[in-house]
Every structure is written in C-alpha cells, then in structure tokens.
C-alpha positions as CSV (number, residue, x, y, z in Angstrom):
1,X,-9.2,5.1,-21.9
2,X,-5.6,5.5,-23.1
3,X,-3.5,8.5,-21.7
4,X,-0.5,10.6,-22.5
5,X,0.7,12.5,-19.4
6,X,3.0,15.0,-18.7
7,X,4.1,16.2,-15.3
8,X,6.6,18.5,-14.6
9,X,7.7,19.5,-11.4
10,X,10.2,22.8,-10.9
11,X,11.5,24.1,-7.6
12,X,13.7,27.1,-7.4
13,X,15.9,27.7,-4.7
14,X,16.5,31.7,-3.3
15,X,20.1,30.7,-2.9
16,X,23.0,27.3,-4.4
17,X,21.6,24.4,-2.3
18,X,23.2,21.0,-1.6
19,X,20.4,18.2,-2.6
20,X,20.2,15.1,-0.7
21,X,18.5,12.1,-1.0
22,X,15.1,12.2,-2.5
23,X,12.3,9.5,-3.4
24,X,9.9,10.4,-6.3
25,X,6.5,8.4,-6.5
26,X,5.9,9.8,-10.4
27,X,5.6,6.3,-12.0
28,X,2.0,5.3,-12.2
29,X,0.9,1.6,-10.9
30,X,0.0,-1.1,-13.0
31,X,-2.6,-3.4,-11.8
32,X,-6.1,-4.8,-12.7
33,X,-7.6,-1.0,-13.0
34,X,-4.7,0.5,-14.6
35,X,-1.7,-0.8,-16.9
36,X,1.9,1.6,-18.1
37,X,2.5,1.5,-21.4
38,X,5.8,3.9,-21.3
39,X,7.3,5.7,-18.9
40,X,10.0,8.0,-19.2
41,X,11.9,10.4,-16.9
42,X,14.3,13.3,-16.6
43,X,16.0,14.5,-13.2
44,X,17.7,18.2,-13.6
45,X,20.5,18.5,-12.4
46,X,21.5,15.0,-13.2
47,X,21.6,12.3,-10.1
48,X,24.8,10.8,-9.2
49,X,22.5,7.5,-8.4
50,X,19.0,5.8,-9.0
51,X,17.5,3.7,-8.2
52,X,14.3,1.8,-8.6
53,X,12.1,-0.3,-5.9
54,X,8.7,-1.0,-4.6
55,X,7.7,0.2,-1.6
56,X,6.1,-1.4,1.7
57,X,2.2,-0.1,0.4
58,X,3.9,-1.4,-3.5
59,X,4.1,1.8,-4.5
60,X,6.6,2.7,-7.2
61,X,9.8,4.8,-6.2
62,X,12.6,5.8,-7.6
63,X,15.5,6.7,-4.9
64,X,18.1,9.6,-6.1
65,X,21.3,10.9,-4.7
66,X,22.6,13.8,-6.1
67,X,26.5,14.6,-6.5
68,X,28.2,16.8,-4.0
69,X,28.0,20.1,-5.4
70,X,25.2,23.1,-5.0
71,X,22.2,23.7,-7.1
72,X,19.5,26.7,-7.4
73,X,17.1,24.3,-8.5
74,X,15.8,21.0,-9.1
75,X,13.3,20.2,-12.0
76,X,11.9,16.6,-12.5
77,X,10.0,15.5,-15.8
78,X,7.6,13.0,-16.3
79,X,6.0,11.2,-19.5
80,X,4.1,8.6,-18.8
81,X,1.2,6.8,-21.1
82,X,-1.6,4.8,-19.5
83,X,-4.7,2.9,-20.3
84,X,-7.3,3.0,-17.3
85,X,-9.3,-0.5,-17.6
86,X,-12.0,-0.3,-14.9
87,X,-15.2,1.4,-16.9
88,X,-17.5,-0.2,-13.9
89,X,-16.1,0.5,-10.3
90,X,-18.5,-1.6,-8.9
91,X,-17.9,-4.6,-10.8
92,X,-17.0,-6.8,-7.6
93,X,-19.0,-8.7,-4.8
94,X,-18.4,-8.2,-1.7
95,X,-18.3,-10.8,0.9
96,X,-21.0,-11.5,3.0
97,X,-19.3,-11.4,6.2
98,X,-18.6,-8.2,5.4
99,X,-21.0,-6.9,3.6
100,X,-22.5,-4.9,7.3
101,X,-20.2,-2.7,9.2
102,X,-18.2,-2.8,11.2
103,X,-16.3,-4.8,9.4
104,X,-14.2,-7.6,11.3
105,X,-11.9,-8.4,9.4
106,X,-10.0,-11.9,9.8
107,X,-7.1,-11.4,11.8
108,X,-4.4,-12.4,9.0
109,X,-6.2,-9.3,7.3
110,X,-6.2,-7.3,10.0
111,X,-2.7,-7.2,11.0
112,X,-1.9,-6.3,7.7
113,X,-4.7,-3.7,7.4
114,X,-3.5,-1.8,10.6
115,X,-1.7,0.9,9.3
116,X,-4.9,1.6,7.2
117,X,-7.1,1.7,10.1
118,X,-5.0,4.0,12.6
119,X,-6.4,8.2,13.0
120,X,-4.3,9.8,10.3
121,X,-2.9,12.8,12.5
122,X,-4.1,12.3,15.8
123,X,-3.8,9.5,18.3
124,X,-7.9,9.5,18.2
125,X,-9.9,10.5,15.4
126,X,-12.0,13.5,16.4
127,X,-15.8,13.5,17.5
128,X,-16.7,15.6,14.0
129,X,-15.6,12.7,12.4
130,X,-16.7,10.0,14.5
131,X,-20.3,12.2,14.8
132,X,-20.4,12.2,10.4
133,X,-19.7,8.2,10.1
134,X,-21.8,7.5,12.6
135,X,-25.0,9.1,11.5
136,X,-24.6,7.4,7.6
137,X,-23.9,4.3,9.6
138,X,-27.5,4.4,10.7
139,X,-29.1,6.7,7.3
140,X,-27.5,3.4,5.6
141,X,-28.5,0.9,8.1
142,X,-25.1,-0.6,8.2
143,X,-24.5,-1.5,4.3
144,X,-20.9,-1.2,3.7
145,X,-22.0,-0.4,0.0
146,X,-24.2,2.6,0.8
147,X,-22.2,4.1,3.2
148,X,-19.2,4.7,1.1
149,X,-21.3,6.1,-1.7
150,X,-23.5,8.5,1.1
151,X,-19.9,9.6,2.5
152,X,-18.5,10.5,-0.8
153,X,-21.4,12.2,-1.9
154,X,-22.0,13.6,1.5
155,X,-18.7,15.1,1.6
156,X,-19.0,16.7,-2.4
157,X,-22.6,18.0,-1.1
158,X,-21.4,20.0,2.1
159,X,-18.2,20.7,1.2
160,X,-16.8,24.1,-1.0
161,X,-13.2,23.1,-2.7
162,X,-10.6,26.0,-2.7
163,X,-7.1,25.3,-4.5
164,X,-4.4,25.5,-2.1
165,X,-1.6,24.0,-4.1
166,X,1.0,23.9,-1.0
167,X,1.3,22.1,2.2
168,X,0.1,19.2,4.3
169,X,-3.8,18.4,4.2
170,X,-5.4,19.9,6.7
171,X,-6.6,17.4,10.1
172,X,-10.1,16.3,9.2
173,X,-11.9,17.5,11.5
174,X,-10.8,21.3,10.9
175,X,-11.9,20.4,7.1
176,X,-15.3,18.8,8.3
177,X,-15.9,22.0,11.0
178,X,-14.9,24.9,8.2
179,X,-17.2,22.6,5.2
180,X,-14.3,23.7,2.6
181,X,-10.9,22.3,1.6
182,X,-8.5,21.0,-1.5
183,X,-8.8,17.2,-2.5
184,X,-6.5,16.2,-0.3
185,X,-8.2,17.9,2.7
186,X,-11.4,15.6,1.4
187,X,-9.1,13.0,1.2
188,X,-8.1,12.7,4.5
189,X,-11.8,13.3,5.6
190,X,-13.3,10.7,3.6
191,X,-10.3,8.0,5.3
192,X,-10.5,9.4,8.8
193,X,-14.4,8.5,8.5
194,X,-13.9,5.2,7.0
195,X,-11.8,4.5,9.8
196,X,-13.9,5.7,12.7
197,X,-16.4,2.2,11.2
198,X,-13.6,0.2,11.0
199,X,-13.1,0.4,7.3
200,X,-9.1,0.2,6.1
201,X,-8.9,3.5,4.1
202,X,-5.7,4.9,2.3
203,X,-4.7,8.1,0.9
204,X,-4.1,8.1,-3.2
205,X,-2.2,11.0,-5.2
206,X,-2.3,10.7,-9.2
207,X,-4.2,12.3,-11.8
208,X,-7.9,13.0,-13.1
209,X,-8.8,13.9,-16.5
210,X,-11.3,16.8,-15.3
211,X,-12.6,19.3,-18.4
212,X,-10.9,17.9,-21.2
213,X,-10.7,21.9,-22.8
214,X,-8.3,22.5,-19.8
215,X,-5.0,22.9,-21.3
216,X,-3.3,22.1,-17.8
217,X,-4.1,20.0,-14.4
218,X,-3.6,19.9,-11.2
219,X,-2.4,16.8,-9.3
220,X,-5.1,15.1,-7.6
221,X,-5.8,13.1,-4.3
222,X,-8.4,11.0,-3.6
223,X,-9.4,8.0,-1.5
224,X,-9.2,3.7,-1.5
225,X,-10.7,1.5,0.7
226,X,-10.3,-2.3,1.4
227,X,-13.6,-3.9,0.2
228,X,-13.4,-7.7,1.4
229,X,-14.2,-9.4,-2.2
230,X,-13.2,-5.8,-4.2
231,X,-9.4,-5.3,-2.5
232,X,-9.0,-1.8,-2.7
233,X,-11.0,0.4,-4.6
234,X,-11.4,4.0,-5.1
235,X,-13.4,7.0,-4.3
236,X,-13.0,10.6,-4.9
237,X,-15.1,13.1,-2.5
238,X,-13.9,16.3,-4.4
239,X,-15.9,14.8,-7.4
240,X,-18.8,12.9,-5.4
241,X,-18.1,9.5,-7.6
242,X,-16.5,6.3,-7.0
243,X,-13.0,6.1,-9.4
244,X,-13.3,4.7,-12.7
245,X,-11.3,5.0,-16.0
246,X,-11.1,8.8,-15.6
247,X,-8.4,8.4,-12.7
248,X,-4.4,7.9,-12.7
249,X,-3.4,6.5,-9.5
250,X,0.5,7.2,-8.8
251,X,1.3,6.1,-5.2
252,X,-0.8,5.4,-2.0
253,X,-0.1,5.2,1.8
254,X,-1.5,4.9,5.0
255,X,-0.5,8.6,5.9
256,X,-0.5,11.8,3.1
257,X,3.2,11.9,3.5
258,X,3.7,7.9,2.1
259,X,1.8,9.2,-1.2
260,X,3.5,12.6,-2.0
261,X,5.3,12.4,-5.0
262,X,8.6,14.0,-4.4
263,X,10.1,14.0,-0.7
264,X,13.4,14.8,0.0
265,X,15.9,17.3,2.2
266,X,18.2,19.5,1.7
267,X,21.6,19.9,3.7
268,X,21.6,21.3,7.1
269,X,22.9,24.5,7.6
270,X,21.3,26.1,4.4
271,X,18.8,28.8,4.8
272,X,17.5,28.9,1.7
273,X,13.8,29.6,0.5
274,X,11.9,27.0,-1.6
275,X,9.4,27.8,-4.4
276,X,7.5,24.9,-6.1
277,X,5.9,25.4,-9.8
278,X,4.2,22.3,-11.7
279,X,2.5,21.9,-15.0
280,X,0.7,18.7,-15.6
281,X,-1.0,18.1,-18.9
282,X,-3.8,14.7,-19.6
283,X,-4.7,14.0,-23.0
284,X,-6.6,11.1,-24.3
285,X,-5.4,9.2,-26.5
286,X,-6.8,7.6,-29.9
287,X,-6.7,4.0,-30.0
C-alpha cells in the first residue's frame, strides 16, 4: 500500500509564550516494512534553528529552537507519502532457542535489549499484569508465537476503547483492572505483559488507515516486540491483529514519552494555558 498523509498539529496558547527547544518525531521510518517517498514539513512560527538526527532507539527527530520573541501559538505540518511493504507479518522464523519463553536472550542482546525489558512506570510491574502473562504463558504452553497473538487478542476481547486524546497512558495495571482505555493505554498493557515473560517490548506512535470513509484520523499507538529471527515486529491490541501494511510507524521508545511526537517546554515563569487541536488525514494511494 502507498500513502499520502497529512498531520497537522495546532496548539494555542491563553496568553504570548516564549518557545523553547522542542523535538518533533513526525517523520515516518524507513525500514524493511515501511519506505518514505517524500516528506515535507512546516513549523509556525518559523524556527530560528533545525536540525535533523537519529535518535538512540533510530528514531527520526528533528530538533528546533525558536527565536527569542513570544508566540500565542505553535502549529506544525506534516506531508508525508509512504509505501507499507510487509503484506504478511509473520513472514519470519524464529529461532529455536527462542522459540519457548522465557526467552534468554544472549547477553550481547540482552544488554542492548534492557531498556525494553524494564516495568514502564513502576520499579516492578504489577501482579494484574504479571497474573494476565502468566496464565497465556500456560493456555499457550510457552510458544512465544501463541502467546503474542492470545495477548493481543486477549486484550481487544476484554478490553472497551474510549478516546481520550490528551495525556500520559494510563499505568497498566489501572487499564487491565478498569478493562477500558485509548490505544496507548493498550499499548502500554500489551509491553508491560510482554515484559513480565521476559519479552523486549517497545512502545510505537504513527498512523493506521482505520475506515477508509473517515475523512479524518486519530494518531495511533501500538506495540513492537523483539522476536529473535523477526527483530522487532508489531502488534496492535486496540485492533486484536499483528501490524501489517495498514500501519505507519513514526517513532518508538522504551517509555511512551521516547515515542510522542512533539515534546518541548516553554519558559519558566509563564502561566499560560495550553490547548492541543490535530487533524490527520490517510489516503491510499493509486499506484
């Protein structure tokens, strides 16, 4: 599949603010699933600086600094066209070794996996959690295959989504306990459980084509886990199916915060009131 897509992203400011430095993850990756064709962008009001750099999970950012004068708002404006390549996401084998959780992963792995396999929010992941994983670990009988198909499923069964277009996902355990949430509360479950067997998880933010009548989307968020003879691969529990062609991936982290795709502050001493409005449009293309 081929995509044009347009994001837009629009905060208003209740009073003149002084913007500093910001990082906007709005470029899509380019990798075996996914490839860029273009890519444009416009910053509002105009950045003194840019620049453009990969970050530590090779995530694509651009860093901005603004010039020294006040602004009621700052919009951001994205055009990007992609072509999704993966029609089969389980077109991989994994390796035998670890093919039956829990996973032991090599230590050269490991080390590098860690970030990925730390409790999200809290220094332990919570019993809910541990209590879900567990219980596919056994319906599964340990095949690392089967249980990240039962837990995204699992999750899409018991689950009831709810838009809540503002703030930081919820910790997963209040998500599991309350069975509702937005995709990035489902997220965060899904990774907090992959976790609790040992599984490197990581949080994803980017785009899903959804009903194509929709004139406008949401952003999405969904799950990627490190499958030893896969790398990382993804699955989305707000839709109960592994990720495909239907998916835009724009940046990933080990934590919610790493993947958001505008961070920034303003100056200290400003009490000013923030209002966010986005409209994000996903067409297909005809090749």
């Amino acid at each position: 599949m081929r995509y044009q897509i347009s994001h837009t992203t629009h905060y208003t400011y209740s009073q003149a603010v002084f913007l500093n430095h910001h990082v906007l993850r709005l470029r899509p990756r380019s990798d075996g699933s996914q490839q860029v064709h273009q890519f444009s962008i416009e910053i509002d009001p105009l950045p003194r600086l840019t620049t453009e750099y990969a970050e530590m999970n090779d995530t694509a950012a651009l860093g901005v600094w603004f010039e020294n004068t006040t602004t009621p708002y700052l919009k951001i404006r994205t055009i990007s066209e992609v072509e999704t390549c993966r029609t089969n996401p389980f077109d991989y084998l994994i390796e035998p070794w670890a093919a039956k959780l829990p996973v032991d992963y090599p230590q050269s792995i490991a080390t590098l996996l860690a970030p990925y396999l730390a409790p999200v929010f809290t220094p332990a992941i919570t019993p809910d959690i541990i209590h879900l994983a567990q219980n596919i670990l056994v319906e599964v009988d340990g095949s690392l295959s089967y249980f990240l198909t039962t837990l995204t499923q699992r999750i899409y069964d018991e689950c009831t989504y709810i838009v809540r277009e503002q703030g930081d996902p919820f910790p997963a355990g209040v998500t599991w306990q309350q069975r509702r949430g937005s995709c990035r509360d489902f997220a965060v479950v899904f990774v907090e459980a992959c976790r609790a067997v040992g599984l490197a998880a990581r949080f994803v933010s980017g785009y899903q084509e959804g009903d194509p009548d929709q004139a406008t989307h949401d952003l999405h968020a969904w799950a990627e886990v490190y499958v030893p003879g896969g790398g990382w691969r993804g699955f989305d529990p707000t839709h109960g199916l592994a990720v495909a062609d239907r998916h835009v991936a724009i940046a990933t982290g080990p934590h919610p915060r790493l993947a958001a795709p505008v961070t920034g502050t303003l100056r200290e001493g400003v009490q000013a009131r923030s209002t966010l409005t986005t409209h994000i449009s996903m067409k297909p293309m005809l090749t």
